[in-house]
N, C-alpha and C positions, 0 to 999 in steps of 0.2 A: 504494500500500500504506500509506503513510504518515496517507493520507489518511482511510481504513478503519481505521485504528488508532486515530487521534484522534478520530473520529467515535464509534466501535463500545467504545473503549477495551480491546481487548483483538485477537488474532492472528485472521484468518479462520478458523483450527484450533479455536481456543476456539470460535466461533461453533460449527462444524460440529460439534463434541464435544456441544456444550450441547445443538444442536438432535438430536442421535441420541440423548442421555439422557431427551432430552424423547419422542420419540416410543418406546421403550423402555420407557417408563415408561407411557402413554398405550396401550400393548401389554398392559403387565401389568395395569393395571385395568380394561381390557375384558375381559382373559376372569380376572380376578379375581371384577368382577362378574356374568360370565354365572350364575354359581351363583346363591348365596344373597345378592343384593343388598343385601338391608334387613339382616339378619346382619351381612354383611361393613361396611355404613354404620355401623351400631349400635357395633361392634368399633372403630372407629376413633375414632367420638366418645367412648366409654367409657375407650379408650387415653389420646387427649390429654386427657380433663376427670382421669383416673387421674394423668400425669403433672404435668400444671400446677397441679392443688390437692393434690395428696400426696406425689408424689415430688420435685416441683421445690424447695418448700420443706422435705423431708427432707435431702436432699443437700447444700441452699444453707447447711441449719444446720448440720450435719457438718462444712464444707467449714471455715466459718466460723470452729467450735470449733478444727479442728483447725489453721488461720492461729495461734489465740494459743497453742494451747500450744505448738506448733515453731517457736523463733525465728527469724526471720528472718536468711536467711543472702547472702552475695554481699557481694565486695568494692567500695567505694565508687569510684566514677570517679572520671574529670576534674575535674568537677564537680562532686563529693561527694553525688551522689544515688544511692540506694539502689536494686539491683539486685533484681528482683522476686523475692518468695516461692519459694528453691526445693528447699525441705526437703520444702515438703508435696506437691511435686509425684513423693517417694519414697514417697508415701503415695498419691497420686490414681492414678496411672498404675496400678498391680496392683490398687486397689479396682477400677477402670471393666474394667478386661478381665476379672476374676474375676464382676464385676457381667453386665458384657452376656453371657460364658459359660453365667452362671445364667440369664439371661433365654430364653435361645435356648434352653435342655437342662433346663429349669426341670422337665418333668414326668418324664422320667427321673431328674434328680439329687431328687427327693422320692418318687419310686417310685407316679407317679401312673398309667402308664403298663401298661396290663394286656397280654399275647400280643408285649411284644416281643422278649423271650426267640427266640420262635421264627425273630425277622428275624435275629437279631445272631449270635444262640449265647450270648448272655451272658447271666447272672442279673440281674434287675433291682436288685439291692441291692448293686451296686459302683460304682453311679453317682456317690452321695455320696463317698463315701471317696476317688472318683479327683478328683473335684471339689474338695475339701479338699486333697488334695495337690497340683494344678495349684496353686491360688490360694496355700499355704503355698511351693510352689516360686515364685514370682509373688513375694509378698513378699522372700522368700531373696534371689532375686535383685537387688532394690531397694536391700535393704540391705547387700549389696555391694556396688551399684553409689555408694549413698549414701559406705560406707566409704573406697570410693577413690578418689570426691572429695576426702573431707576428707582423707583423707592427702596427694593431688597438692595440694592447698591449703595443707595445714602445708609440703612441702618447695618448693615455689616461693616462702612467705613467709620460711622462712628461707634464701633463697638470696639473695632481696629484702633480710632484712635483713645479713647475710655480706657482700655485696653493696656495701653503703651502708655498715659498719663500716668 
């Protein structure tokens, strides 16, 4: 076993996991393509050249923007080097799930979507509203979560300093 591990670098489970996502996958694009192939090809190259020249560097510059203006937070080690960025990580986390949300419900949450009324029971025009509330609930939360950070952070430093006086 040990043997297979240093070899393979990982558990013969991982192997076996990898190779059943692999044929899983290799499932779904067979009868993905049985339809509309050149469609479905087009769709995917339009996808990555969509994300890699437009959204890659949309988000990269967002991301970036929003490093300087949340200072950099996290207490210095050992060592005195600085614990990574993790203000903005109360900012990344509800943008990406509100993001992929819209991405996945994109045509209902814009009301692009005609006759679906009759699948759901529901009018087409409560999509957005509930989508604005998830992602407004989505922030809410962050910013709790941000909050009681910094509070557990002020009373561990002053317990630190109590402590040391």
């Amino acid at each position: 076993m040990n043997g297979f591990r240093a070899r393979y670098g990982a558990s013969p489970l991982h192997l076996a996991l990898v190779l059943c996502s692999f044929a899983l996958a290799a499932y779904a694009g067979v009868r993905l393509l049985h339809g509309d192939t050149l469609g479905v090809i087009v769709w995917f190259v339009g996808a990555a050249l969509l994300h890699d020249l437009v959204l890659l560097p949309l988000y990269s510059t967002a991301d970036r923007a929003l490093q300087r203006l949340l200072p950099a937070t996290g207490r210095r080690g050992a060592h005195e080097a600085r614990n990574p960025v993790v203000g903005v990580n109360h900012v990344r986390v509800p943008a990406f799930v509100s993001g992929v949300l819209l991405l996945v419900w994109w045509p209902l949450v814009l009301g692009h979507v005609d006759g679906f009324t009759a699948a759901t029971g529901l009018p087409s025009d409560v999509f957005l509203g509930r989508w604005l509330l998830v992602t407004a609930g989505l922030f809410a939360a962050s910013v709790l979560c941000a909050l009681a950070r910094v509070v557990r952070h002020s009373v561990h430093e002053r317990r630190l300093r109590d402590g040391a006086e």
